[in-house]
LODREN-278517 format. One record per residue: residue number from 1; x, y, z of N, C-alpha, C in turn; residue in three letters. Coordinates in steps of 0.2 Angstrom, whole numbers. Atoms other than C-alpha are relative to their C-alpha. Layout:
BEGIN
- NUM;X;Y;Z;X;Y;Z;X;Y;Z;ALA
...
***
This chain:
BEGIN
- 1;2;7;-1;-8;142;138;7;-4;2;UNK
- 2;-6;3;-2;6;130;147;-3;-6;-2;UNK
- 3;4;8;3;4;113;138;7;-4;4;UNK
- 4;-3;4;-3;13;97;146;-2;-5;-3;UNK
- 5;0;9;4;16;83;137;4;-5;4;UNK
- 6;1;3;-6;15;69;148;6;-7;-4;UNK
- 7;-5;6;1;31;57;141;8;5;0;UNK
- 8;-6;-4;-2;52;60;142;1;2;-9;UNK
- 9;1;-4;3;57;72;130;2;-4;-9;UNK
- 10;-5;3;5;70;60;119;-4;-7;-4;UNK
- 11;3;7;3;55;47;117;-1;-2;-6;UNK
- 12;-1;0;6;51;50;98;1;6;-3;UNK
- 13;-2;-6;5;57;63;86;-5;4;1;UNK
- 14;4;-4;4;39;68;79;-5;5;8;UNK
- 15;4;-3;-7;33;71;99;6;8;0;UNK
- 16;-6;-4;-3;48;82;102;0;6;-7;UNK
- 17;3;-4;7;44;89;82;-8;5;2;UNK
- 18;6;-4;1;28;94;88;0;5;7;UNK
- 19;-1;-5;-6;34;101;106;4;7;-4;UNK
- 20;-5;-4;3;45;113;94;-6;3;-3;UNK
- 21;8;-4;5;29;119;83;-4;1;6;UNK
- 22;3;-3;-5;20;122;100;2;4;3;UNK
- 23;-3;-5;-5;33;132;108;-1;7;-8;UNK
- 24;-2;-5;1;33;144;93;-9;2;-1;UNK
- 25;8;-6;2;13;147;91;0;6;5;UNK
- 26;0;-5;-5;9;162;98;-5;0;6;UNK
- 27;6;0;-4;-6;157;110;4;-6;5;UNK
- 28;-2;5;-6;5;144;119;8;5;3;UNK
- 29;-4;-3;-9;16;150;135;7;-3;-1;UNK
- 30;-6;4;-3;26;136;139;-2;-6;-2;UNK
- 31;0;8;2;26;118;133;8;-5;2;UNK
- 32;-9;6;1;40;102;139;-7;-3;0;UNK
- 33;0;1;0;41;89;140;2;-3;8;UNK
- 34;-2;2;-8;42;81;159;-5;-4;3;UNK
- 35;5;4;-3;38;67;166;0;1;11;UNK
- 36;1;-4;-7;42;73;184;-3;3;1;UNK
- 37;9;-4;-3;29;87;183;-5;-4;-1;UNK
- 38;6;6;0;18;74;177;0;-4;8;UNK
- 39;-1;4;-6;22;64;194;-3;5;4;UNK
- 40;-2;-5;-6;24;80;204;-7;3;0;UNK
- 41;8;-7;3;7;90;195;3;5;1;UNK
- 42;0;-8;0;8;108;191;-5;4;0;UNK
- 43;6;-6;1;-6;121;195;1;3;-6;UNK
- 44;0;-3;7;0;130;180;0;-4;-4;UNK
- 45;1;3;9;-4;117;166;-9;0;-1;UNK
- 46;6;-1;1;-19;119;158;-2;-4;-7;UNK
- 47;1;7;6;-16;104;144;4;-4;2;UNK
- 48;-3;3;-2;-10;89;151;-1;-5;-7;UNK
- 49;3;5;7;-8;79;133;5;-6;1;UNK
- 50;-4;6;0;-2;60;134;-1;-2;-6;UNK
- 51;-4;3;7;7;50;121;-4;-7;-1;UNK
- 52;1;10;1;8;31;121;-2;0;9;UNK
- 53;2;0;-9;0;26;141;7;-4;4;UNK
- 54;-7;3;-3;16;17;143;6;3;1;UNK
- 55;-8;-5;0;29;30;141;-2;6;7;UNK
- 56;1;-5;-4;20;37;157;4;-4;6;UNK
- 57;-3;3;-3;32;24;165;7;1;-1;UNK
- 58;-9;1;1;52;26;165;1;-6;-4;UNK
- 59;-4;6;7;59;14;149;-6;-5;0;UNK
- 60;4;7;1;42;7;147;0;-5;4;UNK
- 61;-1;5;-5;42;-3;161;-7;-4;2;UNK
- 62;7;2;-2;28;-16;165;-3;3;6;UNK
- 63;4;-2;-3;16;-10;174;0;-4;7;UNK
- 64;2;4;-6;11;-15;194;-4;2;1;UNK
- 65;7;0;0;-8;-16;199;2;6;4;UNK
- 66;-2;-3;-5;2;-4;213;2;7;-5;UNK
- 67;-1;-5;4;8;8;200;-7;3;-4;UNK
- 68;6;-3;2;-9;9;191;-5;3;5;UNK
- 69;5;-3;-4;-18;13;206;4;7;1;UNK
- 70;-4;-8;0;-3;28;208;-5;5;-5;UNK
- 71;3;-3;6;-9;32;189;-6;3;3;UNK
- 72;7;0;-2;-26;31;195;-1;7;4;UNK
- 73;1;-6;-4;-24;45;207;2;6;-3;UNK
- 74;-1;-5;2;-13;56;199;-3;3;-6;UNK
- 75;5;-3;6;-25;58;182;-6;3;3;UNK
- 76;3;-5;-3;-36;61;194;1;7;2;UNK
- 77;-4;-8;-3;-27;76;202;-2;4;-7;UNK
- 78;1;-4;4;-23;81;185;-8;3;-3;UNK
- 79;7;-2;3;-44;82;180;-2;4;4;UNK
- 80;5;-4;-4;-48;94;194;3;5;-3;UNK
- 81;0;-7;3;-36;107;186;4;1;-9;UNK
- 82;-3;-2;7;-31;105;167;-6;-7;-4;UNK
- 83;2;4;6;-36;97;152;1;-5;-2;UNK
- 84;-4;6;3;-31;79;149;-3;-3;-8;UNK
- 85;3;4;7;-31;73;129;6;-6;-1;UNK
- 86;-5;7;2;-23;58;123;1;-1;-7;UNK
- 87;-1;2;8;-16;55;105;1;-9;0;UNK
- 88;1;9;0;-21;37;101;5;-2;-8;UNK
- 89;-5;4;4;-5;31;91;-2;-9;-1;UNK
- 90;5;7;1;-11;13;94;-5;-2;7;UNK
- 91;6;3;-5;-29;5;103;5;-4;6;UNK
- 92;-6;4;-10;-14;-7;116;2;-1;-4;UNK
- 93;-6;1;-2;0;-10;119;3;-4;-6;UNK
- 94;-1;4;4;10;-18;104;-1;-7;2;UNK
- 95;-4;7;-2;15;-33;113;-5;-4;6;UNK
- 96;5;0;-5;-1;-36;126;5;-6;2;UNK
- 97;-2;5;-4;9;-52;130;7;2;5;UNK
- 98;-4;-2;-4;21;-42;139;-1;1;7;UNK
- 99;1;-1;-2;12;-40;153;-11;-1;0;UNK
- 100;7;-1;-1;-6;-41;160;-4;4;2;UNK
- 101;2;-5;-3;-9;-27;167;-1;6;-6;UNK
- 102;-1;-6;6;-7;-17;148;-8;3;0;UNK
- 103;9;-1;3;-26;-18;145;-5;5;5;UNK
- 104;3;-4;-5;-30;-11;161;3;8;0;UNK
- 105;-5;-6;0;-17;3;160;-2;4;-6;UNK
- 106;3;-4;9;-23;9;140;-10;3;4;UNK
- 107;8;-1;-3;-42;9;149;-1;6;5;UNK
- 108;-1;-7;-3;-37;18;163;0;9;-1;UNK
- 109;-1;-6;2;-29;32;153;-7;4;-4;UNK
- 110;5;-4;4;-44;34;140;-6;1;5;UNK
- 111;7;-3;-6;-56;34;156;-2;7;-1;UNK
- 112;0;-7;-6;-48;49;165;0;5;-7;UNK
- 113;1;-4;5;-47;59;146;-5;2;-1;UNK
- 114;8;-3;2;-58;73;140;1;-2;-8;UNK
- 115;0;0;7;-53;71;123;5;-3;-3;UNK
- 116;-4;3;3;-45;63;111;3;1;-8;UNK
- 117;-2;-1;6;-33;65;96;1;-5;-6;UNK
- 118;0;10;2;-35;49;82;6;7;-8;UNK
- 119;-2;-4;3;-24;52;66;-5;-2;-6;UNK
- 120;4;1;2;-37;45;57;-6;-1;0;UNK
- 121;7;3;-2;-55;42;55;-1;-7;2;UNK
- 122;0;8;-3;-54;23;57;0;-2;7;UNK
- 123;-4;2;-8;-45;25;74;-6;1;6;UNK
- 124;5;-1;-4;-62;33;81;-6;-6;2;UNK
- 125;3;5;-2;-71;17;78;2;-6;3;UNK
- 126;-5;5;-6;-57;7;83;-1;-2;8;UNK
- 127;1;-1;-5;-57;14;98;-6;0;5;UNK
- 128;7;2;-2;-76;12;102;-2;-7;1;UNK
- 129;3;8;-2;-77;-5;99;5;-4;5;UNK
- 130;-1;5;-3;-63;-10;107;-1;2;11;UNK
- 131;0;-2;-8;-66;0;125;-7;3;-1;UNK
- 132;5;-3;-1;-83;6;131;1;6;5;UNK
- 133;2;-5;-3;-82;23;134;-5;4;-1;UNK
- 134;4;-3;1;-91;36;138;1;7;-4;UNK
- 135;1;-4;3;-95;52;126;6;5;1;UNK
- 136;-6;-6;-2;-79;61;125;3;6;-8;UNK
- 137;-2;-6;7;-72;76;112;6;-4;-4;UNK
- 138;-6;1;5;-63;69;96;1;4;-5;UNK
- 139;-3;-6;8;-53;78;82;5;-6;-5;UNK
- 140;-6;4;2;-41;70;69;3;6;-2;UNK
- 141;-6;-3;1;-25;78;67;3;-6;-3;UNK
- 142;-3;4;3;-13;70;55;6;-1;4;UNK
- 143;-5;2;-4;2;62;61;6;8;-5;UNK
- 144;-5;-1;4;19;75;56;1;0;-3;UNK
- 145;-6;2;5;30;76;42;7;0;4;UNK
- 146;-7;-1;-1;50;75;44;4;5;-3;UNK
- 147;-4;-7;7;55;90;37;8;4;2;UNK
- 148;-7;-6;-4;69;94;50;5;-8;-2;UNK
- 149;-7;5;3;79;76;44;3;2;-7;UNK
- 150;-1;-2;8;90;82;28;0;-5;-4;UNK
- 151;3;6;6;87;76;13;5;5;-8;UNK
- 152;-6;-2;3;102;82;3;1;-3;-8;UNK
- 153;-4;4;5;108;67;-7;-6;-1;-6;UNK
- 154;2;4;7;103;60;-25;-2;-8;3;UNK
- 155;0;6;3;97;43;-28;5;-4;-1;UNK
- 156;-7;2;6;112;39;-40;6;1;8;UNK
- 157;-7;0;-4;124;45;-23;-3;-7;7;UNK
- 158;3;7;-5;113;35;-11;0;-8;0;UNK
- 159;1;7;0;112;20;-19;8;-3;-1;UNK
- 160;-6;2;0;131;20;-22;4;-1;9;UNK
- 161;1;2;-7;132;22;-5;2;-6;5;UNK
- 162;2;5;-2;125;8;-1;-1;-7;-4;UNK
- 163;-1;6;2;130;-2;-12;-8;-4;-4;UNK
- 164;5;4;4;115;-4;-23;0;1;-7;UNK
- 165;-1;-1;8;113;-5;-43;-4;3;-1;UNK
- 166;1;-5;3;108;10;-52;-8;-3;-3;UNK
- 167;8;2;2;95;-2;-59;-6;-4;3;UNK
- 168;4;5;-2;88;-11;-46;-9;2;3;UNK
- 169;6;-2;-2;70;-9;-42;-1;-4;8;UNK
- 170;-2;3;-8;73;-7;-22;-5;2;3;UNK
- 171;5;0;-6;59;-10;-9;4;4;6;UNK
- 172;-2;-2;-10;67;-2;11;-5;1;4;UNK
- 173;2;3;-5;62;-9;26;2;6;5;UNK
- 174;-4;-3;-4;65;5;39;-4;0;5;UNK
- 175;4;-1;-7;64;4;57;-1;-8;4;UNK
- 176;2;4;-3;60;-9;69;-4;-5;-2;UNK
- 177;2;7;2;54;-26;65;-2;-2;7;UNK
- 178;2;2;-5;42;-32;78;-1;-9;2;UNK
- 179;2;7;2;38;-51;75;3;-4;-6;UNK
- 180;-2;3;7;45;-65;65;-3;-1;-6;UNK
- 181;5;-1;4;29;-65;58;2;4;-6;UNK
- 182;-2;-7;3;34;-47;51;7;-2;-7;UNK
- 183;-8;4;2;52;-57;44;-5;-4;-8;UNK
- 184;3;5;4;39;-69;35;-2;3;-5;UNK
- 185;5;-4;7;27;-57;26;5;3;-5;UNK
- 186;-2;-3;4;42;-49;18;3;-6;-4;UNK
- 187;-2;8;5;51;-65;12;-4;-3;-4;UNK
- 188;4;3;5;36;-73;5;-3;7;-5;UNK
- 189;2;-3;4;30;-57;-2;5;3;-6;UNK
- 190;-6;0;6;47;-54;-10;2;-6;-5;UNK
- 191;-1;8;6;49;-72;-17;-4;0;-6;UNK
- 192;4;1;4;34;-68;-25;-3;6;-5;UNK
- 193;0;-5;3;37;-53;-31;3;0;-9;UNK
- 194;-4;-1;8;40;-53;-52;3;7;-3;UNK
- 195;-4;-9;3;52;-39;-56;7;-3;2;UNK
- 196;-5;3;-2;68;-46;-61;5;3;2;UNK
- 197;-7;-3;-1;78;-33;-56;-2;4;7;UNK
- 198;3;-1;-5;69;-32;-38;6;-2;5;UNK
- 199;-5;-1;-7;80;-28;-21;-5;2;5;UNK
- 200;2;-1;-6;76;-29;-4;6;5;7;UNK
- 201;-4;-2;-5;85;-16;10;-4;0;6;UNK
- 202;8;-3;-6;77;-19;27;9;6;6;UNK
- 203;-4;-4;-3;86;-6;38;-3;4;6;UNK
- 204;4;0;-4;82;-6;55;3;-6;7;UNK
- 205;0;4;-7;82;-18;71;-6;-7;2;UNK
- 206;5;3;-4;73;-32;80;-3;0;5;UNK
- 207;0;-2;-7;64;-28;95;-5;-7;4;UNK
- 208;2;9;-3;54;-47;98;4;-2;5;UNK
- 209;-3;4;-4;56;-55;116;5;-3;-2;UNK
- 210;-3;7;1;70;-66;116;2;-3;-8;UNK
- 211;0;3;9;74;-66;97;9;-2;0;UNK
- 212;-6;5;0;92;-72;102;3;5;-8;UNK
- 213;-1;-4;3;98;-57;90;4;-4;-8;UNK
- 214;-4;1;7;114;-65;79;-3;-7;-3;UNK
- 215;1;7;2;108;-83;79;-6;-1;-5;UNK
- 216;5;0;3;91;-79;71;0;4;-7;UNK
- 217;1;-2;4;96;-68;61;6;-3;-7;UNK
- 218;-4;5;5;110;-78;54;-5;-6;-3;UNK
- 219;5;3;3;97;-90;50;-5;2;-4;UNK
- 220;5;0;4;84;-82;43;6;6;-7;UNK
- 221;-3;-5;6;97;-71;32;0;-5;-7;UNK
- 222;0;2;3;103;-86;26;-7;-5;-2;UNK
- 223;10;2;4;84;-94;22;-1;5;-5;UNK
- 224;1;-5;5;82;-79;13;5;0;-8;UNK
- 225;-4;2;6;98;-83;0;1;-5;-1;UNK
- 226;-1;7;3;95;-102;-1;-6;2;-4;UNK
- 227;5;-1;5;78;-94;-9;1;4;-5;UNK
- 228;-2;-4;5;88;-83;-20;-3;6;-1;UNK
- 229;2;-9;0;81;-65;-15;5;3;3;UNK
- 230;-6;-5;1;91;-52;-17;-1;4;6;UNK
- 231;0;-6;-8;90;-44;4;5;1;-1;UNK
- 232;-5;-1;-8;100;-35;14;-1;0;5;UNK
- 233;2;-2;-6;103;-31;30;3;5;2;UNK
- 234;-5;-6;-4;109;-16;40;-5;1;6;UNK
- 235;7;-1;-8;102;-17;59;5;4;3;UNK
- 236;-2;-8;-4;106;-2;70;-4;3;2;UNK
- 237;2;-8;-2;100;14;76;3;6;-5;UNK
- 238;-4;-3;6;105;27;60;-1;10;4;UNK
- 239;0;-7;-2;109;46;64;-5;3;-4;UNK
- 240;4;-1;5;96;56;57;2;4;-8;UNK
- 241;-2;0;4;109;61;45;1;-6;-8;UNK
- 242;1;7;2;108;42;39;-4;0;-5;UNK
- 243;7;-1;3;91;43;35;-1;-1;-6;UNK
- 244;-1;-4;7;93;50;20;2;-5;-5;UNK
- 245;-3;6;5;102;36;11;-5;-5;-2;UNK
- 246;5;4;1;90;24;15;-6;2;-6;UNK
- 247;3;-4;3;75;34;8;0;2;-5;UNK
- 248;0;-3;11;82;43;-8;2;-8;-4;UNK
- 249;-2;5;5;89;27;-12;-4;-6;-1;UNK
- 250;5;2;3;73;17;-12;-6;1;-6;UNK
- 251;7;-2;6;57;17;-26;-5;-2;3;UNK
- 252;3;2;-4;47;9;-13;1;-1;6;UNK
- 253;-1;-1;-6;45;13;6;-4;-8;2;UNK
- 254;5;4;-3;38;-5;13;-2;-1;8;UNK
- 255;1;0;-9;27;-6;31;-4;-6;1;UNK
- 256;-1;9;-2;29;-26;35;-5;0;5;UNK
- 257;4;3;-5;16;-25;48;-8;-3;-1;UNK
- 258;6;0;-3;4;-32;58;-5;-1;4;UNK
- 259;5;-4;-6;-11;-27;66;2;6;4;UNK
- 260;0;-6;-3;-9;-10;69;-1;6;-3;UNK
- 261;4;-7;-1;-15;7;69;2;6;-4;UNK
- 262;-6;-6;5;-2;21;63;8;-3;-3;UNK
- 263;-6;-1;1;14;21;57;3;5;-5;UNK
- 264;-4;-6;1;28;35;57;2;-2;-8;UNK
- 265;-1;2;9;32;26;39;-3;4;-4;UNK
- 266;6;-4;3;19;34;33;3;7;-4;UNK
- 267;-2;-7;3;23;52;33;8;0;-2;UNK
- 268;-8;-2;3;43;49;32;-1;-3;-9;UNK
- 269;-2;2;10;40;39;14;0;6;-4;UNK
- 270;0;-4;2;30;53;10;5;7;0;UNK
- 271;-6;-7;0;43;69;15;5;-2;-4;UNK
- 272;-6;1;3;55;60;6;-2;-2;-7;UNK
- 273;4;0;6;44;58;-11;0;-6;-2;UNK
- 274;-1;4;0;44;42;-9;-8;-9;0;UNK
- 275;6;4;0;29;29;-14;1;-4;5;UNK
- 276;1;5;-6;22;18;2;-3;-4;-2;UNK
- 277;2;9;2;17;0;1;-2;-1;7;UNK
- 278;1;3;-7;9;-6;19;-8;-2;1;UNK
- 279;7;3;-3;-5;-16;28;-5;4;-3;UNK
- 280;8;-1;1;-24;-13;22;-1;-1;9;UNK
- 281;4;0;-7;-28;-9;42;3;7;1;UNK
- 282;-1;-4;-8;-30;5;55;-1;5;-6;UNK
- 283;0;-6;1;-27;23;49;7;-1;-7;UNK
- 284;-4;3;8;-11;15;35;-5;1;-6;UNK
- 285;3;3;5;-22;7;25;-4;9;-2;UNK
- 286;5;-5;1;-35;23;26;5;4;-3;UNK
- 287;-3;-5;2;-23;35;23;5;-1;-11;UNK
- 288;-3;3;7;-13;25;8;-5;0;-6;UNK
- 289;6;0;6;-30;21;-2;0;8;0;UNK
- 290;1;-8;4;-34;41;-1;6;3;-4;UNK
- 291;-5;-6;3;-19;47;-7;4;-6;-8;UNK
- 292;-2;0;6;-17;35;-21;6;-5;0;UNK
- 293;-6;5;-1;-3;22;-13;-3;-8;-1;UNK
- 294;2;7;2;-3;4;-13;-1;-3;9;UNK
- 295;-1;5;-9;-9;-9;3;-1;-7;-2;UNK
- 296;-1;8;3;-9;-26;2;-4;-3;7;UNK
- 297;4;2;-6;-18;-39;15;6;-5;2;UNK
- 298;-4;3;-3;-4;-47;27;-2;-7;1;UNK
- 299;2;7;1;-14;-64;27;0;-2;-8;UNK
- 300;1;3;7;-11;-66;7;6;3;-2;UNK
- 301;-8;-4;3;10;-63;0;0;2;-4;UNK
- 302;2;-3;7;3;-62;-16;0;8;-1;UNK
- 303;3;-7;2;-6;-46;-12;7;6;2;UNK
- 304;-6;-4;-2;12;-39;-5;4;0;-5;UNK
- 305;-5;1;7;22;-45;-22;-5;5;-5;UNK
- 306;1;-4;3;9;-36;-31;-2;8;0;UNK
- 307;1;-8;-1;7;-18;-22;7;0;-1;UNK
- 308;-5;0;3;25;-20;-23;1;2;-7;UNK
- 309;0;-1;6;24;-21;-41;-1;8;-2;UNK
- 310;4;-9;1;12;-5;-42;4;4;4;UNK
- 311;0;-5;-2;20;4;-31;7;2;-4;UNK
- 312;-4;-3;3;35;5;-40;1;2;-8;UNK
- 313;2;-2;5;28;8;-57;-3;7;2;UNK
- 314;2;-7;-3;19;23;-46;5;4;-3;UNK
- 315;-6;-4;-1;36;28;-42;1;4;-4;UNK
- 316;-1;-1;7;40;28;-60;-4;7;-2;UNK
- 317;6;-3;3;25;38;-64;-2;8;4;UNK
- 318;2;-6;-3;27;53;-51;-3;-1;7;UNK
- 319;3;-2;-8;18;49;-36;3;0;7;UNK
- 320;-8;-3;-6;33;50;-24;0;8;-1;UNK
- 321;-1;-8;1;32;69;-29;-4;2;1;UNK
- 322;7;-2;-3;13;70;-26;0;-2;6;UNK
- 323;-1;3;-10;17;60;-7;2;8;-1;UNK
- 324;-3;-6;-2;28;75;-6;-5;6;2;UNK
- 325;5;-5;1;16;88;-11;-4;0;7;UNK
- 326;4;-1;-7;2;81;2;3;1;6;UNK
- 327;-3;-3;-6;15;81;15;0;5;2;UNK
- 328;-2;-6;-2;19;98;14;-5;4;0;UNK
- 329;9;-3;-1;0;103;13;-4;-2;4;UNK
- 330;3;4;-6;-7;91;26;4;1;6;UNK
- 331;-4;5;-6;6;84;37;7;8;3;UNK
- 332;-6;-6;-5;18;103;41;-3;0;6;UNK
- 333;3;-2;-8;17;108;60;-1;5;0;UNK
- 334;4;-6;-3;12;124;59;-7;-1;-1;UNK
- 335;7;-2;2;-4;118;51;-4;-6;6;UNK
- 336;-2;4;-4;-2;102;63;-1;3;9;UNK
- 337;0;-4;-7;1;115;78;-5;4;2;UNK
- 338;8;-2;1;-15;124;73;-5;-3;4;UNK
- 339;2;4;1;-25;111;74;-2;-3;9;UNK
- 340;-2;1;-7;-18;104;92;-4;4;4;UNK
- 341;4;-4;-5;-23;121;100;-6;2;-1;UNK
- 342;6;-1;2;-37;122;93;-6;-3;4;UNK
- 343;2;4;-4;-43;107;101;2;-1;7;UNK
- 344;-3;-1;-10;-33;111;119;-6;4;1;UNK
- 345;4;-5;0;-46;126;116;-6;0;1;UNK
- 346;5;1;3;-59;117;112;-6;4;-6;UNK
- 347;1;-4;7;-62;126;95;-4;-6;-4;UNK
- 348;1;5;4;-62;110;86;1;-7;2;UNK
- 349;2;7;-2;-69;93;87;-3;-4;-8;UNK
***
């Protein structure tokens, strides 16, 4: 079987984790990554699997009515000789105001699809209310674990690290921060957070139009310690060496979003035994209720001060060590890669 995963190679880890767990099963041939045979087509593929519908463009780039009607053709092509599935990470585009053409482009893609990959159940009904399609083959596969980032360090070395106390009961933020909104929910949900010996690390980046990077962040840093919470900040891009610090040296992983679907949070809390706190929506929320974590409703800070609370008495109590466990029973990629071909095969639906 020759599978072609339809985005560039470097796009996200867990894709390029999961090209690695396909190239060793034994019923698949040859798998890349490449968006040039995707352009070019190849008679020999016989999985054409796409990611996010936007990474089917160089750096994300808005789309042109002119560019989708290309689209339009080429998934065509591709339908006369392979199999096209699509892993639904999110229903659109995070940021639909980027562009007008996004809604059309996500439509497109799930048109010209035979099947589809959700990582939850939720996402199958998502996906029906928010587009009208026709009758197509779905599975859920869960999203990955992290198992190739090390995970070396202690607690006790991490937190020193980073310069946190030994007794603080720390929340971390990791990852991209979409919206100021996103800024909000954690602020008032920390203000109102009762545990006096509660710390915030967010560690990560903002990627919001136009956010005028130091000047906002100089202001909202300082709003946050005229209100007497205990943040930090560390913005960047971390080696995957990094990682690890963040992680061990929290008791709570927090997922500041809103309105959305998956989040890699998810599985990384878990691999690293680490209790998740994030939104009541999409396949999150789904996932966190079955396994025993905490969700909170991003329209109420309250409900965020008090998952907070819980999750870090979880901590306490072990179930950072049960995250772990389900990871490494759910969420590995050979059971992961299984699964995949299963459904390239049409085995499983």
């Amino acid at each position: 079987m020759d599978v072609l995963l339809g985005c560039a190679e470097t796009l996200n880890p867990c894709v390029t984790r999961l090209r690695k767990a396909l190239d060793e099963h034994d019923r698949v041939d040859r798998v890349r990554h490449d968006l040039e045979v995707f352009w070019a087509g190849d008679p020999d593929v016989d999985v054409l699997h796409l990611q996010w519908p936007r990474a089917l463009f160089p750096n994300w780039q808005d789309p042109t009515e002119k560019d989708l009607e290309r689209l339009r053709s080429q998934l065509k092509h591709w339908g006369r000789s392979a199999r096209i599935v699509t892993t639904i990470h999110n229903i659109r585009a995070h940021d639909r105001s980027q562009g007008p053409l996004f809604d059309e482009l996500y439509r497109l893609v799930y048109k010209e699809s035979d099947g589809f990959i959700h990582m939850g159940s939720v996402s199958r009904d998502l996906l029906r209310d928010a587009y009208s399609l026709s009758e197509k083959e779905e599975t859920i596969i869960p999203h990955g674990w992290y198992d190739t980032l090390p995970d070396e360090v202690s607690q006790t070395k991490a937190r020193g690290e980073l310069g946190i106390p030994e007794e603080a009961a720390l929340a971390v933020v990791f990852g991209a921060l979409r919206s100021p909104e996103e800024v909000t929910l954690i602020r008032e949900g920390v203000r109102r957070w009762a545990n006096p010996r509660k710390q915030v690390l967010i560690a990560g980046r903002l990627t919001w139009p136009n956010h005028r990077l130091h000047d906002r962040v100089a202001r909202g840093y300082h709003r946050l310690r005229t209100l007497f919470l205990p943040v930090t900040f560390r913005f960047g891009r971390f080696a995957d060496n990094k990682v690890q610090y963040f992680l061990r040296a929290a008791d709570v992983l927090l997922i500041p979003r809103l309105r959305i679907l998956n989040s890699g949070d998810v599985p990384l809390g878990f691999t690293f035994s680490r209790v998740v706190v994030g939104p009541n929506e999409g396949v999150i929320g789904e996932i966190l209720k079955e396994t025993g974590n905490l969700t909170f409703d991003p329209d109420i800070p309250s409900s965020v001060a008090t998952a907070l609370q819980k999750g870090y008495e979880r901590q306490q109590r072990g179930l950072g060590e049960s995250n772990r466990r389900y990871a490494a029973r759910e969420m590995n990629w050979r059971t992961v890669a299984e699964q995949h071909v299963a459904f390239y095969t049409g085995e499983q639906s």
